[in-house]
Residue frames relative to the residue before (quaternion, step in Angstrom):
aa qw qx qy qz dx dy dz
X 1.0000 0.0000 0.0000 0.0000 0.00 0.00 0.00
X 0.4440 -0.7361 0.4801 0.1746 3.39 -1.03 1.20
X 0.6483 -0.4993 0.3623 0.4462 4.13 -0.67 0.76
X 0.7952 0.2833 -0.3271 0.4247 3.60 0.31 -1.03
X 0.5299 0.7024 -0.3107 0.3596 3.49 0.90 0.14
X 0.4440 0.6367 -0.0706 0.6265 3.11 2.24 -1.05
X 0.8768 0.3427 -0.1617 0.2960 2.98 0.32 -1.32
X 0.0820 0.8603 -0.1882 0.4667 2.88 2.61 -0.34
X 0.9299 0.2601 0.0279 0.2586 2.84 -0.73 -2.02
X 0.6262 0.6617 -0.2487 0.3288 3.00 2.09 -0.47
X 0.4039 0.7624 -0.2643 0.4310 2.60 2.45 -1.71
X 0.5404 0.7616 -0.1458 0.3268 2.88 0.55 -2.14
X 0.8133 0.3085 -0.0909 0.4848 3.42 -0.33 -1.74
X 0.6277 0.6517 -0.2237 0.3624 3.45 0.84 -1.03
X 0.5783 0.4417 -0.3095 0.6120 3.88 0.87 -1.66
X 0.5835 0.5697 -0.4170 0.4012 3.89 0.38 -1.95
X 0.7858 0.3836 -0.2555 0.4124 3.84 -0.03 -0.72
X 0.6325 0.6097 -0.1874 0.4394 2.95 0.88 -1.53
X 0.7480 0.2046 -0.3109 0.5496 3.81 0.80 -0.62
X 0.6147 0.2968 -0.4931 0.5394 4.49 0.53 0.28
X 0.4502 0.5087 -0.5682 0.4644 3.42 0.42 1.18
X 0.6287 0.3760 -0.2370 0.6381 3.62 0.72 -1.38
X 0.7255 0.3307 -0.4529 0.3990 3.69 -0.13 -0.78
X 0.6303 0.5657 -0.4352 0.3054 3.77 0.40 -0.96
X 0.5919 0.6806 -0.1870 0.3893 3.40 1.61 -0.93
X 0.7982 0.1936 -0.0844 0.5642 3.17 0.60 -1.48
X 0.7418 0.3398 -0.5088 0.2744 3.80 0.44 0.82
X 0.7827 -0.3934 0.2550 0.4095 3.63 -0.98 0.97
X 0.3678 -0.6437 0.6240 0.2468 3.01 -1.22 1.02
X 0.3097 -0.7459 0.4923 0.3246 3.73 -1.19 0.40
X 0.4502 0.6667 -0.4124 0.4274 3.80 1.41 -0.16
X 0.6985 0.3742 -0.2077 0.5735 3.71 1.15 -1.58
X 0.7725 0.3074 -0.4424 0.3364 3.67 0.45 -0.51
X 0.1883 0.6202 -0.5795 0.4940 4.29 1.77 0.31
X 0.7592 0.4123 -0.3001 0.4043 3.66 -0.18 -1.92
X 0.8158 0.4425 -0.2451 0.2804 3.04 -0.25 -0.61
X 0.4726 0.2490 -0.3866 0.7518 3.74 1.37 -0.11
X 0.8099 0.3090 -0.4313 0.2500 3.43 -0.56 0.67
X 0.3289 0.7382 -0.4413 0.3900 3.33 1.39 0.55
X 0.3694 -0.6809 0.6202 0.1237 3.60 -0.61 1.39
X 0.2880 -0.6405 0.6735 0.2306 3.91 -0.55 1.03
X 0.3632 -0.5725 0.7349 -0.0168 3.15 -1.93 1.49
X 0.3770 -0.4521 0.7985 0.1260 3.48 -2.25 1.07
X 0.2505 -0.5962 0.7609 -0.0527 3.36 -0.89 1.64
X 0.1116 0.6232 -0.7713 0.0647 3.72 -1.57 1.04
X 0.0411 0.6633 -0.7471 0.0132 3.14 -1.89 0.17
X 0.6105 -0.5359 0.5734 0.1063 3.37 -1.20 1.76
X 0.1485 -0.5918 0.7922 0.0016 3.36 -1.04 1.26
X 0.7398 -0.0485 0.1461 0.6550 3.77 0.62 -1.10
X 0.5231 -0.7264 0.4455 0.0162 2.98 -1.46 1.22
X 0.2820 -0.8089 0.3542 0.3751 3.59 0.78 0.47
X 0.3004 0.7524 -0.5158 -0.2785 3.33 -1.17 -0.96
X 0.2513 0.6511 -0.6865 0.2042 2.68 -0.63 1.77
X 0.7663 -0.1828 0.2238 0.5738 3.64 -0.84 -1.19
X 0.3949 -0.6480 0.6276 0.1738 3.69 -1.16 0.86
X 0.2245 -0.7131 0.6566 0.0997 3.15 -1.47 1.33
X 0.0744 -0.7499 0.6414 -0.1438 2.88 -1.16 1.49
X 0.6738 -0.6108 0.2300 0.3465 3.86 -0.92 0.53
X 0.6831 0.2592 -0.3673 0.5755 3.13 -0.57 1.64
X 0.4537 0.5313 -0.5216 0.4896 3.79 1.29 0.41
X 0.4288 -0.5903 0.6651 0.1590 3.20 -1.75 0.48
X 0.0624 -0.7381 0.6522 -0.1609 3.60 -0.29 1.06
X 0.0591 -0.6354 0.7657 0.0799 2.92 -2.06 0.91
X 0.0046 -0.8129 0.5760 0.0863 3.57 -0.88 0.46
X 0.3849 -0.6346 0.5850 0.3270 4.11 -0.81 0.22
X 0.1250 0.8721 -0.4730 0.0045 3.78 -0.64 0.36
X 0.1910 -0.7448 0.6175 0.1657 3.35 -0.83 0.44
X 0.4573 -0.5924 0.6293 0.2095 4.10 -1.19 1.11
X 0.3649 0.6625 -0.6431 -0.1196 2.95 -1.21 -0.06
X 0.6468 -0.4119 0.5360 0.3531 3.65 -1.76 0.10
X 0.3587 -0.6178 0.4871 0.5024 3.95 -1.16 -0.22
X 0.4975 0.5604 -0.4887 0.4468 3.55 0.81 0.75
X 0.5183 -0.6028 0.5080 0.3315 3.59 0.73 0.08
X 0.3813 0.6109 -0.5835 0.3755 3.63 1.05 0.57
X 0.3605 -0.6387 0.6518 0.1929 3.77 -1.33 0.62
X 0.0334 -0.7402 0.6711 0.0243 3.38 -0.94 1.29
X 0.7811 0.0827 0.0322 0.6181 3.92 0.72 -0.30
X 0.4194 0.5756 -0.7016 0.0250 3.36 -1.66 0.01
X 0.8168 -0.2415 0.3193 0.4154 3.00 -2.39 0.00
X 0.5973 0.5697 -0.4438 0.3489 3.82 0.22 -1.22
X 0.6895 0.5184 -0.2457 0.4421 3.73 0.46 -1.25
X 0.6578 0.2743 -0.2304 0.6625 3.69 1.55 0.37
X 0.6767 -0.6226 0.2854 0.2702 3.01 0.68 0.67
X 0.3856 -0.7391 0.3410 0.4344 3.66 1.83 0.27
X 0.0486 0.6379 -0.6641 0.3870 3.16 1.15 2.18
X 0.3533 -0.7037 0.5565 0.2649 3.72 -0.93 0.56
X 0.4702 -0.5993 0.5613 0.3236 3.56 -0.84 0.28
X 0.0340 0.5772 -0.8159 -0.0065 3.72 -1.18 0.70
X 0.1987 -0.5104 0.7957 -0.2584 2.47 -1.98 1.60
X 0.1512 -0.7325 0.6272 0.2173 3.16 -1.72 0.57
X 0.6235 -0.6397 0.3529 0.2785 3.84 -0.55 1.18
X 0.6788 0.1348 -0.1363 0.7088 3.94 -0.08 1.17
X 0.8573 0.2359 -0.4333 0.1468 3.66 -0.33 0.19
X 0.7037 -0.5723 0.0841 0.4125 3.39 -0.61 0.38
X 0.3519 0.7754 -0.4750 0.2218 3.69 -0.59 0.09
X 0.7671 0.3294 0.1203 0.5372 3.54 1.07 -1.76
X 0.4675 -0.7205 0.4095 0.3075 3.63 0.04 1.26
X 0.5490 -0.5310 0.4165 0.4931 3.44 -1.33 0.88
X 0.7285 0.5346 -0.3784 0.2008 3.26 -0.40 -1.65
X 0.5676 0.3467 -0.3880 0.6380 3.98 1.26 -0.42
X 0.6560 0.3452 -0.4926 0.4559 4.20 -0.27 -0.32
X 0.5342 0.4436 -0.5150 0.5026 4.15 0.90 -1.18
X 0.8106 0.3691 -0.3611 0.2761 4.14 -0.31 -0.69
X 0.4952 0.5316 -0.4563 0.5137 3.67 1.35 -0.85
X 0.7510 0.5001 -0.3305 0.2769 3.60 -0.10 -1.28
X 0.6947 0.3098 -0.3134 0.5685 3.84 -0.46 1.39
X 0.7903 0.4751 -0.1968 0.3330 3.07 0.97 -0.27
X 0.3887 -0.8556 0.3135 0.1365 3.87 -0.40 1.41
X 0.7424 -0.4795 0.2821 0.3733 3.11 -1.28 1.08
X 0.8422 0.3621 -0.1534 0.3688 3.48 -0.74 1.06
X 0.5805 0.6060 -0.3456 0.4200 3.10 2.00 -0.74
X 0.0562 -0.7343 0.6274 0.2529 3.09 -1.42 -0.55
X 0.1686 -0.8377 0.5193 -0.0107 3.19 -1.46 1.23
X 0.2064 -0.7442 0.5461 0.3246 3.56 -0.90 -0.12
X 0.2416 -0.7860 0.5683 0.0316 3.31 -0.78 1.14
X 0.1504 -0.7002 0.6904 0.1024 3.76 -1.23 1.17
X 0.1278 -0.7523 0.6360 0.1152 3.78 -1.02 0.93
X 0.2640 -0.7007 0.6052 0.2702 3.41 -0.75 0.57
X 0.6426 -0.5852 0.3077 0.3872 3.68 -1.41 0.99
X 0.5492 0.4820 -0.4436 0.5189 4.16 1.09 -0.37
X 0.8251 0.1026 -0.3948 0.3908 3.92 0.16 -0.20
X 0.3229 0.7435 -0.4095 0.4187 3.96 1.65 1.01
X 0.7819 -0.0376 0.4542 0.4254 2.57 -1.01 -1.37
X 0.0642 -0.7369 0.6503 0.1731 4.08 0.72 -0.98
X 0.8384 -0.3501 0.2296 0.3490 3.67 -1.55 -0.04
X 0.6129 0.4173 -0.4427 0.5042 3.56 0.78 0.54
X 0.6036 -0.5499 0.5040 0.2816 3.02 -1.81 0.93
X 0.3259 -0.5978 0.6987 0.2195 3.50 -1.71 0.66
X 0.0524 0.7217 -0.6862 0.0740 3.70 -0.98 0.71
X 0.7460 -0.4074 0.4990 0.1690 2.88 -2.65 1.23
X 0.5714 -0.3741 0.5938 0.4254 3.82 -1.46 -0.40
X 0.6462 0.5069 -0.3617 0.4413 3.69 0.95 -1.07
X 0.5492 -0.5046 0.5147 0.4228 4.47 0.70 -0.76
X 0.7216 0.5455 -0.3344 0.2643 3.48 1.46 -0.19
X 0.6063 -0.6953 0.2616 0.2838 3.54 -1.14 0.94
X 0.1633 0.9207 -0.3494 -0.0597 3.60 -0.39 0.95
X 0.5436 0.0684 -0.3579 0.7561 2.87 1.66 1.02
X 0.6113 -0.5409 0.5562 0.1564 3.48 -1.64 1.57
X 0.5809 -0.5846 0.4476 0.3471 3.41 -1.19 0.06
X 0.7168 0.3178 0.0144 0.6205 3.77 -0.76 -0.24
X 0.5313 0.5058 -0.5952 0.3282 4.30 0.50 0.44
X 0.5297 -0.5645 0.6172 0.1408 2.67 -1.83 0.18
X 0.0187 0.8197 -0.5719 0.0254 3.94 0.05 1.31
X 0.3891 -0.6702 0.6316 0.0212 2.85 -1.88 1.28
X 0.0362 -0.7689 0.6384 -0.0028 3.69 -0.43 1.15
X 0.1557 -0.6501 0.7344 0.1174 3.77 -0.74 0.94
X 0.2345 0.8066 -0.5410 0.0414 3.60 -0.67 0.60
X 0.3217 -0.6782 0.6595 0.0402 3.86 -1.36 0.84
X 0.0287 -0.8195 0.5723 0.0073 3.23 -0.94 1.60
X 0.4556 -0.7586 0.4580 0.0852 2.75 -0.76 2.24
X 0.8398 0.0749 0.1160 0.5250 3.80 0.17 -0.99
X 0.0017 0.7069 -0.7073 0.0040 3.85 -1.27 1.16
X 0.0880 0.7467 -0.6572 0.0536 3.58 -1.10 0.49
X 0.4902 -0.6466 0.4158 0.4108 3.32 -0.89 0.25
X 0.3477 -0.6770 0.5886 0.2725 3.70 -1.21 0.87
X 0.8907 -0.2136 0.3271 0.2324 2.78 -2.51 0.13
X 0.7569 -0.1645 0.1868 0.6042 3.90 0.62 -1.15
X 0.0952 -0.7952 0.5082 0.3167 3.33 -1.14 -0.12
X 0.7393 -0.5478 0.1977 0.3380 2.72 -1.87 1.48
């Protein structure tokens, strides 16, 4: 075999690698894309103020003042629109999307938190509408609840 002929095969061999390198790269792992349909969606919070009073935990009665909001900072709901009547709720039972009971719950009389809900413990993939047909939470959003718990006591049963 003649040198450039060699040297050929090297080109050759080289690109041959050189692209199931790039390709190994740029297609999906199947381990990370497994993980990843199986990630359980999480209620993100974060203390603005730390309470200290009594901790609501499942089967407390809680009141809390809140404000809705899109992740655009659009208001879809709060306390004000009731006249800054707090909301009582009992912790675990049904009525009040998880993803706002997953954020109240741990948290102490007085605090105040901001709470991200992801749209599976929200709303999920259906629109939220008025009496009127109009849309006030999109399908599939993400809602932001800034909320202040005003009052914990112990409830009736637990859930």
């Amino acid at each position: 075999m003649s040198a450039k002929t060699i040297a050929i095969i090297v080109v050759i061999i080289l690109i041959l690698g050189g692209g199931a390198y790039y390709y190994s790269q740029m297609m999906p792992n199947p381990a990370q894309a497994a993980q990843t349909a199986t990630t359980t969606p999480q209620v993100a919070g974060q203390d603005a103020v730390v309470g200290t009073g009594a901790t609501a935990q499942p089967g407390s009665r809680v009141e809390v003042l809140y404000v809705g909001m899109l992740q655009d900072g659009t208001v879809f709901d709060s306390s004000a629109n009731n006249n800054n009547v707090p909301l009582p709720f009992v912790l675990g039972e049904q009525g009040i999307i998880p993803g706002f009971q997953i954020g109240i719950n741990g948290m102490k009389e007085g605090g105040e938190r901001r709470i991200s809900v992801p749209p599976e413990l929200g709303y999920g993939n259906q629109d939220l509408k008025d009496p009127s047909g109009k849309v006030i939470i999109p399908a599939s959003s993400t809602i932001i609840f800034d909320v202040k718990l005003v009052k914990v006591s112990a409830g009736s049963s637990t859930p």
